[in-house]
Every structure is written in C-alpha cells, then in structure tokens.
C-alpha positions in Angstrom: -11.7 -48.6 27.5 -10.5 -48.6 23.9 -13.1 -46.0 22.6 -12.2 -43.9 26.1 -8.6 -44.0 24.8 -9.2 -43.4 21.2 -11.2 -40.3 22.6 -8.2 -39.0 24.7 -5.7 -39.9 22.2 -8.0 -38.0 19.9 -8.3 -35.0 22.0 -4.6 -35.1 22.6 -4.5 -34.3 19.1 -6.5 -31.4 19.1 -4.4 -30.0 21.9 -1.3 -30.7 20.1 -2.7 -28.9 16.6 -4.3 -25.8 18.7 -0.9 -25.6 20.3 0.8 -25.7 16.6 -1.2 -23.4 15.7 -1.0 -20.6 18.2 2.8 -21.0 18.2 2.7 -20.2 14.4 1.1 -16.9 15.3 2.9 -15.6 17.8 5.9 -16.9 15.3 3.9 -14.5 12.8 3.5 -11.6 15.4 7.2 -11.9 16.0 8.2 -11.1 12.5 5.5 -8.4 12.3 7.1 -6.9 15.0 10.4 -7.4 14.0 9.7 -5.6 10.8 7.9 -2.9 12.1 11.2 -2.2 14.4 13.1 -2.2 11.5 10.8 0.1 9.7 11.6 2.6 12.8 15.2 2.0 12.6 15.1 3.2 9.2 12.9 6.3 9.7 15.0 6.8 12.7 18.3 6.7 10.3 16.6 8.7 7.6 15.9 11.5 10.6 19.7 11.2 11.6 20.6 12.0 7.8 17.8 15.0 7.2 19.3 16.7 10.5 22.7 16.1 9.6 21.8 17.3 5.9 20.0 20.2 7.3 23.6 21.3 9.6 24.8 21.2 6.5 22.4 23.7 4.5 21.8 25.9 7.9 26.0 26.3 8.2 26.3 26.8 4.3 23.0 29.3 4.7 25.2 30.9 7.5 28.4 31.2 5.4 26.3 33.2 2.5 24.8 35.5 4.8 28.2 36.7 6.0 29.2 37.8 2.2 27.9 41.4 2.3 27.3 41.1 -1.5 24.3 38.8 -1.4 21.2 40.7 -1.3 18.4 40.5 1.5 16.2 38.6 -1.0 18.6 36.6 -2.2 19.4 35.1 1.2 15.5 34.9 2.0 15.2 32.8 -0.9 17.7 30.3 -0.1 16.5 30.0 2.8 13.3 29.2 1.8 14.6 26.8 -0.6 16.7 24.9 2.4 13.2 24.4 3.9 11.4 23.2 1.3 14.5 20.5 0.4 14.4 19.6 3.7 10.6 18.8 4.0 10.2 17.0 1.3 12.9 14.7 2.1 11.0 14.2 5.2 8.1 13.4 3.5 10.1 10.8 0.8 11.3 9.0 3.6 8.0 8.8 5.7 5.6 7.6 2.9 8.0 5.0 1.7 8.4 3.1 5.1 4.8 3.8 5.6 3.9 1.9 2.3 6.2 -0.8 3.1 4.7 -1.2 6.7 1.3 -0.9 4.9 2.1 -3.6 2.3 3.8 -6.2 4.5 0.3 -6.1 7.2 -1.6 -6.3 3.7 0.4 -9.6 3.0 0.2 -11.1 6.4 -3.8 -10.9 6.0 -3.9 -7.3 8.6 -6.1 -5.5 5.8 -8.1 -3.2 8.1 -4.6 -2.4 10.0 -3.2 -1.7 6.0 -6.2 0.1 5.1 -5.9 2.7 7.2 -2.4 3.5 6.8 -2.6 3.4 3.1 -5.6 5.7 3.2 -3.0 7.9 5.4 -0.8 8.1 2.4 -3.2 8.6 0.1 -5.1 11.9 2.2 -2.0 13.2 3.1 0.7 12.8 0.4 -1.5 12.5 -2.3 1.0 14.0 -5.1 3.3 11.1 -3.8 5.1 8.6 -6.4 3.4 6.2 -3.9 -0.4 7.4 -3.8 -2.2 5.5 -6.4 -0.6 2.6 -5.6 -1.6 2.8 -1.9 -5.2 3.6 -3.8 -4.7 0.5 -5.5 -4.0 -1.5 -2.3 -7.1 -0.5 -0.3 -9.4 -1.6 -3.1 -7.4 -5.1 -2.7 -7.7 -5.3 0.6 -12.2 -4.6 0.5 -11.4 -7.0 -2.4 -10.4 -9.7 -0.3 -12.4 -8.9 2.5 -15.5 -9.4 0.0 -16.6 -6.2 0.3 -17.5 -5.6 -3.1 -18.9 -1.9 -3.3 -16.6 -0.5 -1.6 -13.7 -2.3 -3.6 -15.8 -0.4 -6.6 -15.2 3.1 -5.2 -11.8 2.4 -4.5 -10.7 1.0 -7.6 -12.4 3.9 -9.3 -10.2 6.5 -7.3 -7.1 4.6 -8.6 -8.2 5.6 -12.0 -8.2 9.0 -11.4 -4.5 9.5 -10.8 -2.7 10.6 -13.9 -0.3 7.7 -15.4 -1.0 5.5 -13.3 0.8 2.2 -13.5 -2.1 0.6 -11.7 -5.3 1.2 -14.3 -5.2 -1.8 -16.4 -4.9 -3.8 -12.7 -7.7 -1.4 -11.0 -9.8 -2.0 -14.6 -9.7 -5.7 -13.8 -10.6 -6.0 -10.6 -13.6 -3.6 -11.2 -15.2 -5.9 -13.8 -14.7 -8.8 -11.1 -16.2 -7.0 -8.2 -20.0 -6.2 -10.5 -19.2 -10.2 -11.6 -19.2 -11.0 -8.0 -22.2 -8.9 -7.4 -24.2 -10.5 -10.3 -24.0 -7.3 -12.4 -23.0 -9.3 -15.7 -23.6 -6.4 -17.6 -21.4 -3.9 -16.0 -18.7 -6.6 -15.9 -18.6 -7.3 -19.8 -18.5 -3.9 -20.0 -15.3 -3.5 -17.9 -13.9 -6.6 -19.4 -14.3 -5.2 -23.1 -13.0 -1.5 -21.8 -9.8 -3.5 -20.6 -9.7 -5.4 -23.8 -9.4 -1.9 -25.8 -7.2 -0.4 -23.8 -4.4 -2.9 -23.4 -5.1 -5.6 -26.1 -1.9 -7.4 -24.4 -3.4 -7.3 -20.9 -1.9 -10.2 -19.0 -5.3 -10.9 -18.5 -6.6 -11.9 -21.7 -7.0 -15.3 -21.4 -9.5 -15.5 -18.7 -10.9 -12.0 -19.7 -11.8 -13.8 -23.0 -13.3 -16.8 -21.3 -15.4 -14.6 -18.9 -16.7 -12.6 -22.0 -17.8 -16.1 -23.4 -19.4 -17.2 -20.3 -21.0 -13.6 -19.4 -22.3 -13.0 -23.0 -23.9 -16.8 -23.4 
C-alpha cells in the first residue's frame, strides 16, 4: 500500500508539473499575442498619421496648382515628390514593427517564425537602416538551432552590407560555427581576422584563449 501511494503521490506530481508547465506557455502565448496586437496598433496609428500627412500634402499640392504661375513641370514634380515622401514613410514604419515583431519571436525561442520575417526585411527593404541587422539575426537564429553551415552563409551576407555595425559580431560567430564543425583551421583564421580588425573586440579574452587551445 505504501509503494502504491508513493506511486500516486508520485504521479500526482507529474500531473501537477505538466500542468505548470503548460500554463507557463499559454502565459507565454498570451504575451506573444499581446505584443503582436500592439505591433498592429502601432502600424495601424502609423497608417492614421501617413493618410492624415498625405491630406495634408494632396490639399497643399491642390493649393499650388491653383497659382497659375507654377509651371506644368513644376507641379508634376511635386507631385512626384508627395509620393515618394509618402512611401517611404510607409516603408520606415513597416520594417521597424516588422523587426521588432521579428526580434521579440527570436527571443521567445520562435526562430523559424523570426527567420522568415527577417529574411522579409532583408529581400524586400534591403537599403533599410534595419537590413543587416535582420541579416545578422537569421544567422543567430541557424546559430542556435545548430545549423552550422547555414549560420556560415548568413553571417557572411551580414558582411557584405556597407558599415555595418554588426561585422565584428557576424566575424565572431563565423570563427565559432567552423569551431563547431571541427574546422580548427578556418576558425583561427576568423579568430586572428577579428583580432586585426578590432584589437578591442569585447571578445578578446576568450578569442585569445581559443587561439591557445586551437593552435596547441
């Protein structure tokens, strides 16, 4: 009778912790949600203030086209200007709650969901402030998913994007994925490229110690 009960109270407690945990992820899939809505309300208020921006432009358009000394070009090329301003506020807007949406699955563990709105930004605003970040952010997600070659090819597309504040990051983490594929060579490599190029590198330390280890 005592082992029966130490078996019930036992599986009691398995029940109990599997109940824990699913409430802990629907808590989770709550505040995903809730985050996503406000993402919506924001791109919803962003829309609001384009429209209302571009009443403003259309009515000021409207007003120069009544003087009858502004020339036909001259009113074609505001015009054209209105739509350009317009569009690429649209696009600001977009990309940046995109990127936030994209960063906040990334840190709740939802990297194939980030991955592909990252890669979104990156094929379709690619000129963006944004872009080589997002770059940066799929190659951390294949990172963490231990899928080492393709973390390669997408670290190495973060360093083609001009100034980018992510190299000496995207530098690291490319010497760790040929560490983690037993390519010690490649690695040191990488390691003594990120060296040179920023001798300050937060890095250092352990960049050091793998050099050590790697080279002995």
């Amino acid at each position: 009778m005592t082992a029966a009960s130490f078996r019930m109270t036992a599986a009691s407690f398995r029940m109990t912790a599997a109940s824990f945990r699913m409430t802990a992820a629907s808590f989770r899939m709550t505040a995903a949600s809730f985050r996503m809505t406000a993402a919506s309300f924001r791109m919803t208020a962003a829309s609001f203030r384009m429209t209302a921006t571009s009443f403003r432009m259309t009515a000021t358009l409207f007003r120069m086209t009544e003087l009858k000394n502004q020339s036909v070009v001259k009113r074609i090329v505001i015009a054209f200007m209105v739509v350009i301003m317009v569009a690429g506020m649209a696009s600001a807007d977009t990309v940046k709650d995109q990127y936030d949406n994209a960063l906040a699955l990334y840190n709740e563990g939802q990297l194939s969901s980030a991955i592909l709105i990252f890669r979104e930004i990156v094929d379709n605003s690619k000129t963006h402030s944004l872009a080589d970040n997002a770059q940066y952010w799929i190659g951390e997600a294949y990172f963490r998913l231990k899928h080492f070659e393709q973390a390669i090819v997408e670290f190495d597309r973060v360093l083609t994007f001009k100034n980018t504040n992510k190299r000496e990051d995207s530098l690291y983490k490319l010497a760790s994925c040929h560490e983690r594929l037993g390519k010690a060579d490649a690695a040191m490599e990488l390691y003594t490229r990120l060296l040179a190029e920023y001798p300050n590198t937060r890095h250092s330390s352990y960049v050091l110690k793998k050099l050590n280890l790697l080279g002995s």
